[in-house]
Each structure stands twice: as structure tokens, then as C-alpha cells.
C-alpha positions in Angstrom: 118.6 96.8 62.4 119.6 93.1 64.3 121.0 95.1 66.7 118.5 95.7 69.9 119.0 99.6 69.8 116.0 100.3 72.0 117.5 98.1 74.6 121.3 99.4 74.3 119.7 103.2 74.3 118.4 102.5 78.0 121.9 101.3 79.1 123.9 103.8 77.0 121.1 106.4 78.8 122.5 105.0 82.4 126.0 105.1 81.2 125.7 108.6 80.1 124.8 109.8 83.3 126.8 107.5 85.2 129.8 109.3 83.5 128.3 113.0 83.9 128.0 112.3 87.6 131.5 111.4 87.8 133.5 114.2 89.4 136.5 113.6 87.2 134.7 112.7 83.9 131.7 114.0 82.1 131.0 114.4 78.4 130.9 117.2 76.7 128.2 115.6 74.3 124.6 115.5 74.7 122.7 112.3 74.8 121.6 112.7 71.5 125.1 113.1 70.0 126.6 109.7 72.1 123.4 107.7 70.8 123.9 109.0 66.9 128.2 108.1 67.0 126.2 104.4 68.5 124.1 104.2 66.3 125.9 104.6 63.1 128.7 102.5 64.2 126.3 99.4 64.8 124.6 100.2 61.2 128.0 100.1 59.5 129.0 97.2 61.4 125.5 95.3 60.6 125.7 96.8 56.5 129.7 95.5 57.0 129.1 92.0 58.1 125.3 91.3 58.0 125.2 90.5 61.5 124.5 92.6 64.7 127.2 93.7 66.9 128.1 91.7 70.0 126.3 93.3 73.2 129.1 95.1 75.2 129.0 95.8 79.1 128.2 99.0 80.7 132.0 99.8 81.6 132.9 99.4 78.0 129.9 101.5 77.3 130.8 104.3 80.3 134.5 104.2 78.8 133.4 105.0 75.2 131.0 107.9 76.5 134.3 109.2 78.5 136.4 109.2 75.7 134.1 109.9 72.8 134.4 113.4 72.8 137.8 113.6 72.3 141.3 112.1 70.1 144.0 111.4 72.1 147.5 111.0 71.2 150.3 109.2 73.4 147.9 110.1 76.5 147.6 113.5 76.1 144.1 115.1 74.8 145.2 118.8 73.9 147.5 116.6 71.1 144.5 115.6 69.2 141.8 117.7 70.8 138.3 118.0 70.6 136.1 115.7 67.8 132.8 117.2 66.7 130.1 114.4 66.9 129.0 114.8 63.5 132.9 113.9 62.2 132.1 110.3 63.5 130.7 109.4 60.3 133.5 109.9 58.2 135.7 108.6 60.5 133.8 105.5 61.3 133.4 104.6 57.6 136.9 104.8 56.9 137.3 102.3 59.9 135.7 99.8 58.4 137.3 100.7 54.9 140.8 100.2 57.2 143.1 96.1 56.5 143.7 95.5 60.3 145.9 92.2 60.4 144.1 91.2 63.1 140.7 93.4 64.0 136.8 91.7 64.7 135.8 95.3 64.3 133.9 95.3 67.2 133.4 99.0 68.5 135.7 98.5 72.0 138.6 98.4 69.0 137.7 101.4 67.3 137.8 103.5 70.7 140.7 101.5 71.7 144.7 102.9 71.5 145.3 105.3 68.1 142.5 104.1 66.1 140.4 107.0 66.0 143.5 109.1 66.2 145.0 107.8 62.5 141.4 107.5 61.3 141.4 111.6 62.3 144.7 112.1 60.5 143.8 109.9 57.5 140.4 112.2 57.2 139.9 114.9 58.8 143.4 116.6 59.3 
């Protein structure tokens, strides 16, 4: 893998709990289950474009822990609900199977607006 995992692992570990200590957030995954979504997303990405993913800051990182766990439609989580971490796969490789007009495919995209949610509908619904 190009991509420093080791490194990002020890910021995605601060993030994690950064979020869990957050009186209003916390994720509902373990550590194990937020590093395994990572991971295979920066493998496809790497496989995808034979490059490693651009770094990404730990409030992109904290968001993507926050939101992970769930699929969100117009704002509202009960509309989509709860995601199983091991779903991530399929829905991450139909990402990258996805024509975007305009998409870099960098993972900030992926958890960003109704990505995951027409990824979920294409997949898993």
C-alpha cells in the first residue's frame, strides 16, 4: 500500500476518540470497524488509480468517524438508518464503479451529501 496506513491509524485512533468524547457525537463502531471501512477505501482507491490517497485533516477524519455509522437522507438518519460496517465493501466498490461528471474520488466525496445513500439504494436495498 502507498498509502502511510500506520501513520493515518494513529490520527484516525485520536479522531476516534476525539468523537467518542464528544457529548453530542460518538460512534457506534469500534476502532477496528472505522480502521477496516479506511482501510479498504484507500486499497480501492490505490488498486483504482495506482496512486495513494491524498492525506486528509483530522476534522475530515473526526467528521467521517461521526457519520460513518449511519446513511442519511435529506438530514434525517432514521430515513436511511443504521449501516453495518462490513456493508462498506460493497458499497465502496460500487463507488468507484459509479461515472461522476465531476468526482476526484477522494474519500471526503464519498461521505459527502447522498453518495453513500444512492450507493445504499443501488446495493443494498
Amino acid at each position: 500500500m502507498y498509502f502511510n496506513f500506520p501513520l493515518f491509524s494513529r490520527l484516525a485512533e485520536r479522531a476516534y476518540h476525539n468523537v467518542q468524547d464528544d457529548l453530542f457525537s460518538g460512534c457506534t463502531y469500534s476502532i477496528e470497524d472505522v480502521l477496516s471501512v479506511f482501510r479498504y477505501y484507500f486499497q480501492k482507491y490505490e488498486s483504482t488509480f495506482n496512486v495513494a490517497h491524498p492525506n486528509i485533516r483530522l476534522s475530515q477524519i473526526e467528521h467521517i468517524i461521526d457519520v460513518m455509522p449511519y446513511i442519511e437522507e435529506d438530514g434525517l438518519s432514521s430515513a436511511g438508518g443504521y449501516i453495518a460496517a462490513e456493508s462498506y465493501e460493497v458499497l465502496i466498490d460500487r463507488h468507484f464503479q459509479t461515472k461522476y461528471q465531476n468526482c476526484d474520488f477522494n474519500i471526503n466525496h464519498f461521505f459527502a451529501g447522498d453518495i453513500r445513500l444512492l450507493r445504499f439504494y443501488e446495493e443494498l436495498y
